[in-house]
Residue, then its C-alpha position, 0 to 999 in steps of 0.5 A: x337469676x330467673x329475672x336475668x334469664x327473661x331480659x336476656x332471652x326478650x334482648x334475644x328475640x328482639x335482636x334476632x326475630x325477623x322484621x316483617x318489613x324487611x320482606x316488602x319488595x321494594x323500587x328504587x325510584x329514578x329519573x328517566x324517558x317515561x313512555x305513554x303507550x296503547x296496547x291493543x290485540x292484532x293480527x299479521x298480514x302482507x303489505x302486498x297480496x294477490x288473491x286467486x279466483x276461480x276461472x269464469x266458464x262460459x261453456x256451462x257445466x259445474x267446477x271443480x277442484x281435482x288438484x291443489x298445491x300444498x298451503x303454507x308452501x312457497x310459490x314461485x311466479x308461474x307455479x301451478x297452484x290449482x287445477x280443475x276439472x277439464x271434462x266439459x271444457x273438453x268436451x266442448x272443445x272437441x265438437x267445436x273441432x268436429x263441427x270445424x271440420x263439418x263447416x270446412x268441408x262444407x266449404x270445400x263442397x261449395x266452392x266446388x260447386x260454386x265453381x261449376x255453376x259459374x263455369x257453366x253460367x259463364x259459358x251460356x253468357x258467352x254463348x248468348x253474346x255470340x248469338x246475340x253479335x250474329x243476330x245483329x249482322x244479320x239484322x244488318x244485311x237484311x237491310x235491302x231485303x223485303x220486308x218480311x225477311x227484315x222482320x223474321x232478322x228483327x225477329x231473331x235480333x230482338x230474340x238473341x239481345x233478350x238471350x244475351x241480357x238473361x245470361x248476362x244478368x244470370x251470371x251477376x246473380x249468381x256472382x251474388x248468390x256465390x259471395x253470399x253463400x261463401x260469406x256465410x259458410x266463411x262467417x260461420x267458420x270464423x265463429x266455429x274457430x273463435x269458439x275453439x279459441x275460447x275454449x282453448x283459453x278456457x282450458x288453460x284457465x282451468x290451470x291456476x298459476x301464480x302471479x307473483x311469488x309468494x306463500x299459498x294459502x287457501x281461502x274459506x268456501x263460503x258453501x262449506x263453511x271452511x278452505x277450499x278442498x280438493x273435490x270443492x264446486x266453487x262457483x266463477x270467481x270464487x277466491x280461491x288462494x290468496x299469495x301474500x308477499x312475505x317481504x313486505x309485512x304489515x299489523x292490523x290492530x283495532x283500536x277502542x274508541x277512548x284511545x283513537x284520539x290519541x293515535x296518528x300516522x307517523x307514531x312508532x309501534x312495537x309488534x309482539x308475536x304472541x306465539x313469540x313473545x320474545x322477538x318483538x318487531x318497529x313499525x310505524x302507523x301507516x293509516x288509521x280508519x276515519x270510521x269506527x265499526x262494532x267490535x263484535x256482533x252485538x257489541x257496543x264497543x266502537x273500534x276503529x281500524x289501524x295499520x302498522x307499517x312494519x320495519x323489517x320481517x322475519x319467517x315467524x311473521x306468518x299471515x293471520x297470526x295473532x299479535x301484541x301491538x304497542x303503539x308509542x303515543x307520547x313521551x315524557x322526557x326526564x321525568x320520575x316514575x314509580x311502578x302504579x302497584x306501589x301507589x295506594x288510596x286512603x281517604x281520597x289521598x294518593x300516598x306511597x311507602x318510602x323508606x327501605x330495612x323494613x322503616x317505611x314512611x307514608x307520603x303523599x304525592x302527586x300523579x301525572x300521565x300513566x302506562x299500562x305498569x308505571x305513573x309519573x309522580x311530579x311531587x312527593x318523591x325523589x330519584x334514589x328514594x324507595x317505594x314499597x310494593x306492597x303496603x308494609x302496614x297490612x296484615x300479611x296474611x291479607x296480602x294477596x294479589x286480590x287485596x293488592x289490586x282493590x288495594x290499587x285501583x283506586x290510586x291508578x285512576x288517580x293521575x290528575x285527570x291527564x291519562 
């Protein structure tokens, strides 16, 4: 009885004690279009972009910011986006008015006097001109007279032709001196109101107004380290407000050097909100840089600059937000892939778990291109077979996500020499 009692109780434990493999979660391995992608961190920009800058004064003095419109606002073509500080402009504007109003009364005086000088320089001409006509005929009668009453008419003829020529002469140079003065009063008024013109615009452009329509948003001030503010001084054609277009929008992403080759204009990419990571936005590769530049300061990475052209937008898609871009390089089609945790190294060989209810058979196979979570098996395993995610054969109290990934790292390198 005692020795019955053990088998039934041993029969029992082995019926009902729980298979430590049939916890390994497995994949079931299939056949189908395998993807080969760079991942790589960007940001959200517009395609078009208007950047506002600060007014350039000619009139002197200091600008200043006294109103701005609210960032993140939408902007239609011809709001008010920024005003400054209008008092000096003003200012010049008004002694411009009152030096306008000194010269054109100046004018006024001149013309006046101009007028009685060439009255009277016209009436001394004509004066002299008669003179001169009667002198001549007496000059004439005195032709039978004796000769010294020809002389004193000589005399009086030469005296008058003399009177006559400096009057004449003496209305020109007055002619002269009149057009000259008047030139330069009127040339002087002419400079007075291009003034007025100037800093007539000069006020208006005080007022910064939208261009284009677009979202408002505030520019660094390089002095303060930080957006421009209301109370700022930036200097002329400081950027001020940039207007992005929101209806065309695009990714700027940095790829690392070991990966550019691999990228192209024309390829596909897929661009992830970070803040959403549950909408994801096409594009297509609009540029790629030619020249690579350090990642960071005192970095020795090399990356280069891309831009992805995206399909369509979406009000998440704010300028500067970060993002996840998924940039298609190469696909594969028809082949069969397992996840690359499922893939372990021993003594330099790739092998994997095939089996499933806790039977699982070491085999080895053959790797090919990778992604970020799967690789191409090109031997070594069959569609509908499963692969163990785990090492059934470890201990499962050293089964952790450390141990799986030293378990792992060797067999994601080895991907016959195609990654």
């Amino acid at each position: 009885m005692i020795l019955g009692t053990a088998l039934l109780l041993i029969l029992l434990v082995v019926v009902f004690w729980p298979d430590a493999g049939a916890n390994i979660p497995s994949y079931s391995v299939k056949r189908a279009d395998f993807e080969i992608y760079v991942i790589e961190s960007g940001s959200v920009r517009a395609t078009n972009s208007v950047t506002i800058t600060a007014p350039r004064i000619i009139s002197g003095g200091n600008l200043q910011v006294v109103e701005l419109a609210p960032e993140g606002t939408t902007a239609k073509e011809g709001d008010i986006l920024a005003r400054f500080d209008p008092s000096t402009a003003l200012k010049r504007m008004q002694d411009k008015q009152t030096e306008m109003k000194t010269a054109l009364a100046d004018l006024a005086k001149l013309k006046a006097q101009q007028s009685a000088d060439e009255s009277q320089a016209q009436t001394e001409f004509e004066t002299a001109k008669l003179n001169f006509q009667l002198a001549k005929l007496a000059r004439e009668k005195m032709q039978f007279e004796p000769e010294a009453r020809k002389r004193e008419a000589e005399i009086e003829f030469e005296r008058a032709r003399l009177s006559f020529d400096q009057a004449k002469l003496n209305l020109e140079n007055k002619s002269i001196v009149r057009k000259s003065e008047l030139g330069n009063l009127q040339l002087r008024i002419a400079q007075i109101r291009s003034d007025i013109e100037v800093s007539q615009k000069e006020m208006e452009q005080l007022t910064l107004r939208a261009p284009i329509s677009g979202l408002i948003v505030y520019e660094n001030n390089w002095a303060t380290g930080r957006k421009i503010a209301k109370g700022d001084q930036p200097w002329p054609g400081m950027p001020i407000i940039s207007l992005p277009d929101l209806s065309a929008m695009q990714a700027e992403v940095s790829i690392n050097e070991m990966d550019i080759a691999k990228v192209e204009v024309g390829q596909k990419a897929i661009i992830i909100p970070d803040a959403f990571p549950d909408k994801s936005f096409p594009g297509v590769i609009g540029s790629v840089s030619q020249i690579g530049r350090q990642k960071g300061q005192g970095s020795n990475i090399k990356v280069f600059d891309i831009v992805v052209d995206l399909d369509s937008t979406d009000e998440v898609l704010k300028p500067g937000i970060t993002t996840t871009t998924k940039i298609i390089v190469d696909r594969l089609r028809n082949v069969v892939s397992i996840p690359i945790i499922s893939v372990f190294e021993e003594q330099g060989k790739t092998m994997v778990y095939v089996g499933d209810n806790g039977s699982y058979e070491k085999r080895e196979v053959t790797l090919g291109q990778r992604n970020d979570n799967f690789v191409v098996v090109s031997e070594g395993i069959q569609p509908g077979e499963k692969v163990a995610l785990q090492n059934p054969e470890a201990d499962p109290s050293d089964v952790s996500p450390e141990n799986d990934a030293k378990a792992n790292s060797g067999s994601t390198a080895s991907n016959g020499g195609k990654d």
